[in-house]
C-alpha positions as CSV (number, residue, x, y, z in Angstrom):
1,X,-58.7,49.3,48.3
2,X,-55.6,47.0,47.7
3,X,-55.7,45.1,51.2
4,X,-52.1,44.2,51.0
5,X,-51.0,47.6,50.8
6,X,-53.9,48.2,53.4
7,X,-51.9,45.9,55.6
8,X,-48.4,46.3,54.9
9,X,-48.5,43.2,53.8
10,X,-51.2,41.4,55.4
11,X,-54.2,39.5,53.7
12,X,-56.6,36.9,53.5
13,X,-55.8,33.9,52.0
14,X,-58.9,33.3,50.3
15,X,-58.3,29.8,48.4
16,X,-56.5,28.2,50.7
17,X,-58.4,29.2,53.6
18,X,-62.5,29.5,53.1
19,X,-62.3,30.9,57.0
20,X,-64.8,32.0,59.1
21,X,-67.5,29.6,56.9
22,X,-71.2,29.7,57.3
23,X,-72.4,27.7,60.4
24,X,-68.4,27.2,61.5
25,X,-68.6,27.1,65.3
26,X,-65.9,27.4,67.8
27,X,-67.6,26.0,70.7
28,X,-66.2,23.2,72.3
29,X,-63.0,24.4,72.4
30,X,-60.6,22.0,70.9
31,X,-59.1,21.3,74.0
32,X,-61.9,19.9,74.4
33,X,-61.6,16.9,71.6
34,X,-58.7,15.9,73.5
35,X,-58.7,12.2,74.7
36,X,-56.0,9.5,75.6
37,X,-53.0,9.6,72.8
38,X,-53.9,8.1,69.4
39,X,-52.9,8.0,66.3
40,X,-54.7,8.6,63.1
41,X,-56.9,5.7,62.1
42,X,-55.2,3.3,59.2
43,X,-51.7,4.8,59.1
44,X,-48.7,3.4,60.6
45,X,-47.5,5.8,63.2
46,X,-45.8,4.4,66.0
47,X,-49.2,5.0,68.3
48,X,-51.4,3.2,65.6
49,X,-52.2,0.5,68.1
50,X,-52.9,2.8,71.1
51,X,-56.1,3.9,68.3
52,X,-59.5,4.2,70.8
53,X,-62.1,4.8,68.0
54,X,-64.9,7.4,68.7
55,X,-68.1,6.9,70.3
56,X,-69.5,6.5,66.4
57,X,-68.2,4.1,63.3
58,X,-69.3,6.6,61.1
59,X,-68.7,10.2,59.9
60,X,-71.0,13.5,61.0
61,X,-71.9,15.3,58.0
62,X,-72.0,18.2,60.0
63,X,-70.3,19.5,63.5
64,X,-67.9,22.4,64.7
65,X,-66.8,22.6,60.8
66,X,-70.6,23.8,60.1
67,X,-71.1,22.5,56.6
68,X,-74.8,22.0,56.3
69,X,-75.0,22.1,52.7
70,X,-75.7,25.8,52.4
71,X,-72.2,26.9,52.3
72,X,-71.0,28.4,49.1
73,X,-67.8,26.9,50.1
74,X,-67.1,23.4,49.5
75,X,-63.9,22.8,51.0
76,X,-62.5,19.4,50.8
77,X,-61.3,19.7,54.4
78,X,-61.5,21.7,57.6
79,X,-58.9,22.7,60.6
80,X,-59.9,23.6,64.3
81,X,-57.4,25.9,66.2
82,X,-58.4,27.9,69.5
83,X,-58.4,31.1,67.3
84,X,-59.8,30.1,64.3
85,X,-62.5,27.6,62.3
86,X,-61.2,27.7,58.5
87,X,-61.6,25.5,55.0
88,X,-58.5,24.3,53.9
89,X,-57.8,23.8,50.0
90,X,-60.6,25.0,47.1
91,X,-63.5,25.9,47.3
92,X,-64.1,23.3,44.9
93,X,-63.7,20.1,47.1
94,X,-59.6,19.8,45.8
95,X,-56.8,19.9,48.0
96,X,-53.7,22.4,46.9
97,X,-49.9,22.3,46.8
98,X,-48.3,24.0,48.4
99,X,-51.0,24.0,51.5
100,X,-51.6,26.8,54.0
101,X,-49.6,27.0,56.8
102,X,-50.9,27.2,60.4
103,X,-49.2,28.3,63.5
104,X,-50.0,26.6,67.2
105,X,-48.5,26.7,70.5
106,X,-46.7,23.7,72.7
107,X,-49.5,22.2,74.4
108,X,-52.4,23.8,71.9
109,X,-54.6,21.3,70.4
110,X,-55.7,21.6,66.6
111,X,-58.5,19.4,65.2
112,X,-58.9,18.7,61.4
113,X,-62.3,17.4,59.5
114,X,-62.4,15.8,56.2
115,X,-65.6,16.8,54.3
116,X,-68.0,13.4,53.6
117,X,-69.5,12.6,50.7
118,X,-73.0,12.6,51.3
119,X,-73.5,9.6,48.5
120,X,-71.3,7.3,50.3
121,X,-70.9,8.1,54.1
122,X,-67.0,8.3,53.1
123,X,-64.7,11.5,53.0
124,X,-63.3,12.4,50.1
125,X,-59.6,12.1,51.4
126,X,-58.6,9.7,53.7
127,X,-57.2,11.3,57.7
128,X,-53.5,12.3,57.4
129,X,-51.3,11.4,60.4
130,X,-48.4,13.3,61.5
131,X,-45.2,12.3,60.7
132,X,-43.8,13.2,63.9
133,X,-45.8,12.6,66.9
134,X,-42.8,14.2,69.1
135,X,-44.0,17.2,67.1
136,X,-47.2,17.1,66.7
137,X,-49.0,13.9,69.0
138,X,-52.3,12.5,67.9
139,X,-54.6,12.9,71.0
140,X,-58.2,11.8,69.7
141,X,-60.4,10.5,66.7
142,X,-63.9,10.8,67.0
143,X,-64.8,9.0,63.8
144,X,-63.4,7.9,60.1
145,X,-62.9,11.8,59.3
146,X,-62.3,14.0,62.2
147,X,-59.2,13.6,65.0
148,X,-57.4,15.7,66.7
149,X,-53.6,16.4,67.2
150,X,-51.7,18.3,70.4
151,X,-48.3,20.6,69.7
152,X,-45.9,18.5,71.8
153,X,-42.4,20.5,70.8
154,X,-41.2,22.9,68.4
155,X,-41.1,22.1,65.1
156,X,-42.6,21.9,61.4
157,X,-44.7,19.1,60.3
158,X,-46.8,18.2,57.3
159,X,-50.1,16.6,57.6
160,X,-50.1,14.6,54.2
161,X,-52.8,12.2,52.8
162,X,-53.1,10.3,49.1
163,X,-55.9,11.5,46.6
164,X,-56.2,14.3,43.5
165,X,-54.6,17.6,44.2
166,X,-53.7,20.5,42.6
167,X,-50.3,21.8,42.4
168,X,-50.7,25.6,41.9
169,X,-47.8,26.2,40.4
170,X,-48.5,24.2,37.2
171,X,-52.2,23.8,37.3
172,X,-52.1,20.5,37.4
173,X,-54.3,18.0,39.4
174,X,-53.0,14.2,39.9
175,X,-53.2,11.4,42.4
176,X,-50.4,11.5,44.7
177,X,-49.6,12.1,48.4
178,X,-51.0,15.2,49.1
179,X,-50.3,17.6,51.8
180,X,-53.0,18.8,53.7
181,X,-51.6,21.5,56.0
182,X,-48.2,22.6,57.4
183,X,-48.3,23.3,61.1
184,X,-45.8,24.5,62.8
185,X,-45.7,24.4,66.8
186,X,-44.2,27.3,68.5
187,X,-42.9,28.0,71.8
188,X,-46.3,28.8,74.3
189,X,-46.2,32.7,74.3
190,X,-50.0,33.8,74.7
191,X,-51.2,36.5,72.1
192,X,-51.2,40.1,73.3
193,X,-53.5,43.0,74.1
194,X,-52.6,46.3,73.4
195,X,-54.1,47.9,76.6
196,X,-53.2,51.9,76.7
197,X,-55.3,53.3,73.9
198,X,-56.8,56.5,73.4
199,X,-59.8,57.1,74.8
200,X,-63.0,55.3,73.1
201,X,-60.5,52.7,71.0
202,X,-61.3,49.4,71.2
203,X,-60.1,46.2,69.1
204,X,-61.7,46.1,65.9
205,X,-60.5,42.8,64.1
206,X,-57.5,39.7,64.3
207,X,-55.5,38.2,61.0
208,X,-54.1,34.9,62.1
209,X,-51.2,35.2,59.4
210,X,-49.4,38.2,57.0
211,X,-48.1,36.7,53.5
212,X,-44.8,35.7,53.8
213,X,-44.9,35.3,57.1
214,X,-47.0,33.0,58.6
215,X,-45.9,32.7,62.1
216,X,-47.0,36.5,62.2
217,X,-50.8,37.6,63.1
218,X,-52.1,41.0,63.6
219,X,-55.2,43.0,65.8
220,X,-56.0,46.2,64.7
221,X,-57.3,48.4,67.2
222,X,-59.8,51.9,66.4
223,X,-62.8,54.3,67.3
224,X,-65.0,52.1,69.1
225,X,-67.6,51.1,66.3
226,X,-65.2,51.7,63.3
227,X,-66.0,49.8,60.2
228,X,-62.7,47.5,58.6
229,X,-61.0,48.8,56.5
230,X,-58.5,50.9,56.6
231,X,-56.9,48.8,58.6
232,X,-53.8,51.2,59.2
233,X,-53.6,54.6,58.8
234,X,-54.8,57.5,61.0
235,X,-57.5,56.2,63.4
236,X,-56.2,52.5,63.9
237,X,-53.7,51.1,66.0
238,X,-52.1,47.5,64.5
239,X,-50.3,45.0,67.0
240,X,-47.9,42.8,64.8
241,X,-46.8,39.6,67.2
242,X,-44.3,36.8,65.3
243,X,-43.7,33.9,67.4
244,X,-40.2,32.5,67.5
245,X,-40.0,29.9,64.4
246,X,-36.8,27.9,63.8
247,X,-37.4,28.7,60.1
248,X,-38.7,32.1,60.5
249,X,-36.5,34.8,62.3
250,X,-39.0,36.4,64.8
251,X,-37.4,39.9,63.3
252,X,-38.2,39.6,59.8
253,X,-41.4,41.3,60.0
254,X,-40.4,44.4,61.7
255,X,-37.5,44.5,59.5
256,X,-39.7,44.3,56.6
257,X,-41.8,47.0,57.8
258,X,-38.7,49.1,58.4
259,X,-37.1,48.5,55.0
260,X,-40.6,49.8,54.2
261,X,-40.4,52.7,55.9
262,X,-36.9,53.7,55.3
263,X,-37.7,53.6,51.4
264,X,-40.1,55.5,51.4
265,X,-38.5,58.3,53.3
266,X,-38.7,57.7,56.8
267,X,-36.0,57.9,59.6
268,X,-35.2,56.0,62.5
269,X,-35.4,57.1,66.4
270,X,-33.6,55.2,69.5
271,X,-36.3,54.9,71.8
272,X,-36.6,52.6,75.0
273,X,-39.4,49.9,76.0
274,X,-39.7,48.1,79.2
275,X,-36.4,49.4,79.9
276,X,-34.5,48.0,76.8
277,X,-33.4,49.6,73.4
278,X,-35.1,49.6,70.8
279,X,-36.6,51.2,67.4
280,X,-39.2,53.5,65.7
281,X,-39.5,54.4,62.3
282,X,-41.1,57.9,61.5
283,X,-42.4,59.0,58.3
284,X,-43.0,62.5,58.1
285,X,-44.7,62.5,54.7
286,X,-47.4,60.1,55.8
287,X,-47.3,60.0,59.9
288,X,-46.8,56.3,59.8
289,X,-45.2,55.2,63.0
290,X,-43.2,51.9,63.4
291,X,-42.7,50.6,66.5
292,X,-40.8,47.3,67.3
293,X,-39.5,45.4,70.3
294,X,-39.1,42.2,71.7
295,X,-41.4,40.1,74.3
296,X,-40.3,36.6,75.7
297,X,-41.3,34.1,72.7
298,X,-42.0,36.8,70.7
299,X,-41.6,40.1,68.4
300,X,-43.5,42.8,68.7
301,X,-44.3,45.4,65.8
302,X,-47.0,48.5,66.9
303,X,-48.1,50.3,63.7
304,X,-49.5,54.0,64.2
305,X,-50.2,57.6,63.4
306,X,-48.9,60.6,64.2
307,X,-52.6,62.4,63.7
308,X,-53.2,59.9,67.1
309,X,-50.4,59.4,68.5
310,X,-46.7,60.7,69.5
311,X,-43.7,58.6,69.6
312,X,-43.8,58.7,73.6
313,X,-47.3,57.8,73.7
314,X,-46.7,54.9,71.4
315,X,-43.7,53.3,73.8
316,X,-46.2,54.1,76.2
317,X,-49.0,51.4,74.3
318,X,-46.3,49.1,73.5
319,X,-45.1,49.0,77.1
320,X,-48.6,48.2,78.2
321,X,-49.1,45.3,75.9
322,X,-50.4,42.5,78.3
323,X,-50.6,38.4,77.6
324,X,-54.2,37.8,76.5
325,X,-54.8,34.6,78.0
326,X,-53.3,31.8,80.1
């Protein structure tokens, strides 16, 4: 199965992102790393000399990134959000450019890992250290290779360090600065649950990002025990949720999805959610239903069937959709 068509859209980024890895754990939180403000250790951020180091001068070969030496995966470097353990560049041990993009909320933590060389005690690539600490503030270090940073306002930062990457583009690896990850901090809007569904659905599986649009994620909903994929189509409900990005219109992905629709021959109907206008595409070929409205923070895309539902019963989902956490 083509999993972008699949998703509309939505994959796995697979090279830039070796996510979930063998042994990755979750648990403590990364709220948890936090500690008083820091910066990064070696760099010249404006907080350098606030730098507490961790309880231990040297690096763990192995923690909440999981790498034990068994994974097939050996990812030069590894990123913590509340949502998600993941590898960042390739598999084989070389950051990329352009790197993946990341989404967090104000006041979420993130915590990044740079894999150790077993022969020296030394990771590969030195810590990067934001370049905006109003952005994105430094809150811990627990060692030479693993800190932690805190979204402190909106905005776009790129964590960069110096070393041999890869720029995809041309294929070519060189020693430069190289950027480790983009992370861009959002307004705090807690992910949704879609919480009408028919009887004996449950959630199935989470994206944390379509192509093209990285500030969207996805949870697609099914028959309770239904294997992944399809991941649309009759028998799966899909909440769509793009957090409000000042470069990335919250919109674009339901309009995507309705350019989508309305080329391949569906039609549009008014409809109303939470008491406000808004828009469902209908295709009457396939039974794909495309709902969208907005949420505070947020834009909300529901993707359906008309084998399981009608358009009233899908307002009816939509208007149900409840803040997951917080």
């Amino acid at each position: 199965m083509n999993l972008r068509r699949a998703l509309g859209g939505l994959v796995i980024v697979a090279v830039l992102g070796c996510a979930p890895l063998p042994g990755a754990s979750s648990s403590p939180p990364p709220s948890a790393v936090a500690a008083t403000p820091t910066a990064p250790v070696g760099t010249s951020s404006p907080t350098a000399a606030a730098v507490t180091p961790g309880p231990s001068s040297s690096a763990a070969l192995t923690g909440w990134w999981g790498t034990d030496g068994t994974s097939f995966c050996a990812a030069p470097a590894f990123y913590r959000t509340e949502i998600e353990v993941a590898g960042i560049g390739s598999c084989t041990g070389v950051l990329v450019d352009p790197p993946r993009t990341i989404t967090i909320g104000v006041t979420q933590a993130l915590d990044l890992h740079m894999t150790i060389q077993p022969s020296s005690g030394q990771p590969f690539y030195a810590l990067p250290a934001s370049p905006d600490a109003t952005v994105l503030a430094p809150t811990a270090i627990a060692d030479q290779a693993t800190a932690g940073w805190r979204g402190a306002a909106v905005g776009t930062v790129t964590l960069t360090t110096v070393g041999a990457c890869i720029a995809t583009a041309t294929q070519v690896q060189a020693r430069r600065p190289c950027p480790v990850l983009v992370v861009q901090v959002v307004p705090l809007a807690f992910r949704g649950v879609v919480d009408l569904r028919p009887e004996g659905w449950s959630f199935l599986t989470n994206f944390p990002e379509v192509p093209d649009f990285p500030a969207t994620s996805a949870e697609v909903y099914g028959p309770s025990g239904a294997e992944t994929p399809p991941l649309e189509g009759p028998g799966r409900l899909v909440l769509y949720e793009t957090f409000e990005l000042e470069t990335e219109d919250a919109e674009a992905y339901f309009a995507h999805r309705a350019e989508q629709s309305r080329t391949g021959g569906g039609h549009e109907v008014d409809v109303e959610v939470n008491g406000e206008p808004a828009v469902a595409w209908v295709d009457d070929e396939s039974g794909e239903l495309v709902l969208g409205w907005q949420l505070p923070g947020k834009s909300e895309v529901l993707v359906a069937n008309r084998a399981d539902f009608t358009i009233k019963q899908l307002v009816a989902s939509a208007e149900s959709v409840s803040e997951c956490c917080g």
